[in-house]
N, C-alpha and C positions, 0 to 999 in steps of 0.2 A: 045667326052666327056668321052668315056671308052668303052673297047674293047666291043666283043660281047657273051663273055665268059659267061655261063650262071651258075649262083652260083648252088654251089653243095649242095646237101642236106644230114641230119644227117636222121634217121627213128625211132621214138618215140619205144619205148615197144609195142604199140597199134598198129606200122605199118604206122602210118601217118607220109611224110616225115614232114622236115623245116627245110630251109635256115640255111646255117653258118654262114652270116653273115645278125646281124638284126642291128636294131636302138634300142640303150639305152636312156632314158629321166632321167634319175638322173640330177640334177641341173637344168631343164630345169622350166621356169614357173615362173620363180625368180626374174626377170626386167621385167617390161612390155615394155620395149624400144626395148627387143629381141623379142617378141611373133611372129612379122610378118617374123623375119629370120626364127627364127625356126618352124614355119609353113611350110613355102616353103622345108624346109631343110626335113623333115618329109615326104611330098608329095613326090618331088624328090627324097628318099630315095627309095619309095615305084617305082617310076617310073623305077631306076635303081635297082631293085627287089630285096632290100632289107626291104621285106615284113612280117618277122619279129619282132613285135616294144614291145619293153618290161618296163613296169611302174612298182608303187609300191602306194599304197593308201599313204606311209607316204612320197611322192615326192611332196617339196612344198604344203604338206598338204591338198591334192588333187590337185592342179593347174597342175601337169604336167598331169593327167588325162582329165580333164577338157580343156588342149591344146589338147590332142589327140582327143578328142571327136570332137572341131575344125577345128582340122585338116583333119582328115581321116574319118570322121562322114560318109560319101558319097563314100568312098571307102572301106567300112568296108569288102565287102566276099572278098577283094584283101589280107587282112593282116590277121598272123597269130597273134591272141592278148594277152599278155602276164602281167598279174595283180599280185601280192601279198598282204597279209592279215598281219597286225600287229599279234606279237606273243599275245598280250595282247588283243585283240579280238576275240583268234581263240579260241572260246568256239562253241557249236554245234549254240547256237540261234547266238552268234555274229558275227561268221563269214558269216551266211546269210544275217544279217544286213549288214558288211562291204561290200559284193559282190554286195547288191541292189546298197549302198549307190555309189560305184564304176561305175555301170552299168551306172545310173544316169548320172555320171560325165562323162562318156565316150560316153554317147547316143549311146548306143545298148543294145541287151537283151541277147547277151551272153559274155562268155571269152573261147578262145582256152586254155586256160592254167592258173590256178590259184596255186601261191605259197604259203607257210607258207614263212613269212622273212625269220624267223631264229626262233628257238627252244628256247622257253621261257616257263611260268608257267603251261598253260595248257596241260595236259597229251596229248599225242599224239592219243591215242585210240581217244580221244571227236574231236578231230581235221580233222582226218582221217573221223571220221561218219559225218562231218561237210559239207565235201568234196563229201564223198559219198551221201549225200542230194543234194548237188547243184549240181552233175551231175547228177542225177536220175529227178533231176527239168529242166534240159537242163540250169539250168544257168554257167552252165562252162561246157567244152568237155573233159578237162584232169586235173590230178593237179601233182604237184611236190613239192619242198622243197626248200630254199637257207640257205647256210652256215651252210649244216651240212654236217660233218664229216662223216668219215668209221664208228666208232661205232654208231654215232649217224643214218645213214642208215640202219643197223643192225637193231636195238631196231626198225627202223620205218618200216622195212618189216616182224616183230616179233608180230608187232601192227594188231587186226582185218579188213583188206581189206588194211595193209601196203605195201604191194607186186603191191600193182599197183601205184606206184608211178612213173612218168613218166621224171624225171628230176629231178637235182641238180645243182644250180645257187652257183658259187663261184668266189671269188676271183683266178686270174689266171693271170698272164702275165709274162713275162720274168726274173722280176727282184721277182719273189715269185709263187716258182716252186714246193712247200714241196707239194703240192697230186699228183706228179709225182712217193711219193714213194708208197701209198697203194692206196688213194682214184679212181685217175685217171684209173691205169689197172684194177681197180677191178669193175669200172665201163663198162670201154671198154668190160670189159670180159663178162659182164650181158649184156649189149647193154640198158645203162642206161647212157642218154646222158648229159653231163657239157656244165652248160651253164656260159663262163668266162665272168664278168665283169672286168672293166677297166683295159682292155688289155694296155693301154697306161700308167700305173700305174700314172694317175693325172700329167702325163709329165714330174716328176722327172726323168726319166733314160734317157730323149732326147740329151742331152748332152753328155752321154758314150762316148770314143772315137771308141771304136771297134763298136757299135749300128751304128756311123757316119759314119765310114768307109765304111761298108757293106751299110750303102746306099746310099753314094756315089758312089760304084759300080753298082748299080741297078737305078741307077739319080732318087733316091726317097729319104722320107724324114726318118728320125729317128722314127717317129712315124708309117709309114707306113712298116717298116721290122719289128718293133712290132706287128704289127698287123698282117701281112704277116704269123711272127711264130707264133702266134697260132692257125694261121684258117689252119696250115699245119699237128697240130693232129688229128686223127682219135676220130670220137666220141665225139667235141667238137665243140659247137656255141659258138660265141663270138656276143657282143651289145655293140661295142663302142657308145658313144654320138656323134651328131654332129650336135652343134646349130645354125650353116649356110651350105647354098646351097655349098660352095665353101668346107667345110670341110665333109662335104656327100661325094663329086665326090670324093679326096684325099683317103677315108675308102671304097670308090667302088674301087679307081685302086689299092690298097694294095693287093686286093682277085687274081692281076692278076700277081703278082711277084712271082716268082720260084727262093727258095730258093738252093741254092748250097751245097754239101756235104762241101766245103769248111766254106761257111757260117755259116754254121750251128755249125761247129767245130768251129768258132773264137768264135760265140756269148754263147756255152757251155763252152768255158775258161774264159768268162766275165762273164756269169751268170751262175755258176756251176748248176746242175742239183742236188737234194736233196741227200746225203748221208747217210739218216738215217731217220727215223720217224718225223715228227713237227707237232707240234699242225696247227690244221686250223686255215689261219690268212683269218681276214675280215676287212673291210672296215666299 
């Protein structure tokens, strides 16, 4: 089913490792005609140790929560668990509401990791002390951030108890590379680890012909040398989705391809590598 390679790990601020490559739930939770694929797919995620699984309270509006709970309810000290807080709830009382209400749906009493989505109305200070109550209550063990920027990392480790923020979820993959010019080194440099979402960019770039080529050399698929190059930077987890068993094992043997200096040069003349500053693009 896939080699015996055993996934490598990034190490938190805190010193705790985790997996570079986990299981994403976006979309997931949405048909009930897929619930039983993506059960299985979840479990055997976890089987071939990708024990990382990362949700979002605003995923199917709790349901993909609510699948995880499901799913992994019984193997929960196996996985590392990975939640986010609407920006419009991350007030200090609301985000303890969103985390119960979450716990609930996930049937457990804690989270490895709690994010802000993304930087919205509430001041960052009230978010951060939000944070700092529900690890001081053990209801989460770490917290981090998604879809925010260099400066917007600044202003948050400028923030009272800012500095211990343990992660940054963003958009990353091949074909949208712009925090390669400041966000990504300046991360690596602190050992503040990115965590890329949809490395496969929603399967638009499958078709590339240079993406093809190179995986026809390696008799893998378009999707799989995507994923390949990003799980080859330092300092970076990736949570592709994969809503059956069969596209699980496909995202376990991508972690086992080795990328060629040539490779790499073809797929940096397709997707140029950033030239100059860009706004953070998200999803």
């Amino acid at each position: 089913m896939t080699t015996a390679t055993a996934i490598r790990t990034v190490t938190l601020p805190s010193a705790e490792p985790i997996p570079v490559l986990g299981q994403g739930t976006w979309g997931m939770a949405e048909n009930p005609l897929r619930t039983s694929n993506e059960i299985a797919a979840l479990r055997l995620g976890v089987d071939l140790g990708l024990t990382l699984v990362d949700t979002a309270e605003m995923y199917a509006d709790g349901g993909a929560e609510t699948l995880i709970g499901e799913a992994l309810a019984d193997r929960r000290d196996e996985i590392f668990l990975v939640d986010k807080v609407l920006p419009q709830n991350a007030t200090r009382s609301g985000t303890k509401a969103a985390c119960e209400r979450s716990l609930r749906r996930l049937r457990t009493d804690r989270l490895d990791m709690y994010l802000l989505h993304w930087r919205g109305p509430v001041p960052l200070d009230e978010t951060v002390a939000a944070f700092t109550d529900l690890m001081l209550s053990g209801m989460i063990r770490h917290w981090g951030v998604s879809n925010f920027d260099l400066d917007d990392l600044i202003q948050l480790t400028r923030a009272p108890g800012g500095a211990a923020v343990e992660a940054d979820q963003v958009y990353y993959n091949l074909a949208h590379r712009g925090i390669e010019w400041d966000l990504l080194p300046k991360c690596q440099e602190v050992g503040l680890p990115i965590m890329a979402y949809s490395p496969f960019d929603h399967g638009r770039m499958v078709d590339q012909p240079v993406l093809r080529s190179v995986a026809d050399e390696h008799d893998a698929t378009p999707a799989q040398i995507a994923l390949a190059w990003v799980l080859r930077h330092d300092g970076v987890v990736t949570i592709p989705k994969a809503s059956t068993p069969e596209h699980v094992v496909s995202n376990r043997a991508a972690y086992d391809i080795q990328l060629t200096e040539s490779d790499l040069a073809a797929l940096d003349r397709a997707f140029p590598p950033p030239s100059g500053p860009r706004p953070l693009e998200v999803l």
